[in-house]
C-alpha positions, 0 to 999 in steps of 0.5 A: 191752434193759431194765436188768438189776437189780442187787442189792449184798449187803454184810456184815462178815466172817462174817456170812451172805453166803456162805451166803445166796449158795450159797443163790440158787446152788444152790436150784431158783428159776426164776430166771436170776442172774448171781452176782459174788463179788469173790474176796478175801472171807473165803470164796471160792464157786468154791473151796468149792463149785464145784470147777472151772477156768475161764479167765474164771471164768464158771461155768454153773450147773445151777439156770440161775444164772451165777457170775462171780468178780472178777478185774480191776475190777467195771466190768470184770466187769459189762461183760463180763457185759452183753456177752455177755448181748446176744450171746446167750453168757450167759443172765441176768436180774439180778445179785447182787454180794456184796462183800468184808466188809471193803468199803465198799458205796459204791464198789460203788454208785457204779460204777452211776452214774459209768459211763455204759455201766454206767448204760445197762445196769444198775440199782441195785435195793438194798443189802442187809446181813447183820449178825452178832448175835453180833458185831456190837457189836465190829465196829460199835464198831472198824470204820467198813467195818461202820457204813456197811455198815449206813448203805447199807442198804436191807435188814438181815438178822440172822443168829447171833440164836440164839446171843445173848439176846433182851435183846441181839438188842433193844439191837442192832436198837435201835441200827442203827435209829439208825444206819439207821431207813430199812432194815427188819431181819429175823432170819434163820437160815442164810441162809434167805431167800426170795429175793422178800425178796432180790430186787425192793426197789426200793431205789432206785427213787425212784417205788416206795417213795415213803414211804421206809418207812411205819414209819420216820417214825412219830414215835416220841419224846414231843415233836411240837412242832416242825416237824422231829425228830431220829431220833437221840434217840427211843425206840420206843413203851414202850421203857425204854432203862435196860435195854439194854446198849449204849445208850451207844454213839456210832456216827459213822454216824447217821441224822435226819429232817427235817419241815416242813408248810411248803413248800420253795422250789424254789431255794433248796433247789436251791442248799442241797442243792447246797452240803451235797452239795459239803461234806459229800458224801462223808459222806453215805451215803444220803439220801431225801425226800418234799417239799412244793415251792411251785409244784406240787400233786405230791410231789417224790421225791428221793435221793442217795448221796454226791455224786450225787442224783436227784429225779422229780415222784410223783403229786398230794397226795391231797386229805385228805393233811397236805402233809408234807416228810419228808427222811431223812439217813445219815451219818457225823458230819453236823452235824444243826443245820447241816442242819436250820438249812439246810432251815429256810431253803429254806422259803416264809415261814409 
């Protein structure tokens, strides 16, 4: 049987995820969704929409979709579910999770990795995270659930972006750029998404978006001088950050990229990331490279969230194409020099 994806949609409170679920619940798709509430969120799906009892809180829905509520444990649920996906009970063809909003999305994520019966039935296709334009400086200033909800990302939605002015949507998307530059975001309005936005991200898919994202390692600051730059710094293009009224903000979720058009030493950078993922592991909520390895003429795609990584050989460097490694790191208060020194080192000799 092929691996069922797994789609964590993740949000502080009142941001949209409830709306956008009933959504996918309700709509007349085509597709067969297993739906996951975990039923301490701020609203609960099967009391507000789905007027009914049922003991294991598995619900049929009439657009082919499955509600599930979270009664015991996640793993639990996922298992239960897979289980009766293979007996023939339940007829799905992905899962969608939506969080509590005062979750961490990384426990979530983790459950898919550290579980080796989990592991052989479903994979992770994204984090998405819906944020609220109206409150989301508040909640990102006083909250570290909302700033690694962010962190995690690999899709951020917008929503409330009618009830602030355009100034502020800028100042915002300006900031979660920092926090995240690798998650594109996207406006949206009463959860009215198309669901192929929702759906098949390849998140994280180490092979399918193996240039993280083309826009997000654009140089984007006015210094191209040195092999690696610092995210957190930059401005886009013609930005003029006077203006903007949250720009003093010292988020401890931060994001920097990493550059060298030297090669790495496949060892030594075997034995570095192994030491930084041992310190700073927990710290480290998403990070993801395209590397230049000595020793092989194909790219080498790597990712990790927390502790656990991963890299795959992707195809051969094109023959016109600069052999550029581009690393790009979220996290909560890492110490940029450390790392930069650190990779700065794994690198084979000029």
């Amino acid at each position: 049987m092929s691996l069922i994806p797994a789609t964590i949609l993740t949000g502080f409170l009142g941001s949209g995820k409830t709306t956008l679920l009933k959504r996918v619940l309700t709509e007349t798709h085509g597709q067969k969704i297993a739906v996951i509430e975990n039923e301490f969120g701020e609203e609960n799906i099967d009391s507000d929409l789905l007027v009914t009892e049922s003991k294991e809180q598995i619900l049929q829905m009439s657009n082919g979709c499955v509600c599930c509520t979270i009664r015991e444990d996640l793993r639990d649920t996922l298992r239960l579910l897979a289980a009766k996906k293979r007996k023939g009970m339940l007829d799905f063809e992905r899962v969608v999770i939506e969080t509590t909003g005062l979750a961490d999305p990384g426990p979530v994520v983790q459950t898919f990795f550290m579980d080796d019966e989990i592991a052989e039935s479903y994979m992770v296709d994204s984090v998405i995270t819906l944020v609220d334009a109206k409150h989301a400086n508040e909640q990102l200033d006083t909250r570290q659930e909302a700033r690694r909800q962010v962190g995690f990302a690999d899709q951020i939605f917008l929503s409330k972006t009618d009830l602030v002015s355009e100034q502020d949507k800028d100042a915002l998307i300006h900031r979660l750029k920092h926090m995240n530059p690798r998650a594109p975001i996207r406006a949206v309005h009463f959860g009215e998404v198309p669901l192929k936005e929702v759906l098949d991200l390849r998140g994280f898919n180490l092979n399918d978006k193996l240039e993280l994202d083309p826009e997000l390692l654009k140089d984007d600051d006015h210094d191209h001088d040195h092999e690696h730059h610092d995210h957190d710094h930059g401005h886009e293009h013609g930005e003029h950050c006077a203006h903007l009224h949250h720009h003093h903000y010292d988020d401890d979720v931060k994001s920097f990229v990493f550059r060298s058009d030297r090669p790495f030493d496949p060892a030594k950078l075997e034995d570095f990331i192994g030491a930084i993922v041992n310190i700073y592991g927990p710290r480290m909520l998403r990070y993801k490279g395209v590397l230049a390895m000595k020793g092989t003429e194909r790219k080498v795609i790597f990712q990790g969230v927390h502790q656990m990584m991963g890299s795959d050989l992707g195809p051969a460097w094109g023959q016109d194409e600069p052999r550029q490694s581009r690393m790009v790191f979220i996290g909560i208060d890492l110490p940029r020099d450390i790392f930069f020194q650190g990779l700065e080192q794994c690198l084979v000799a000029a």
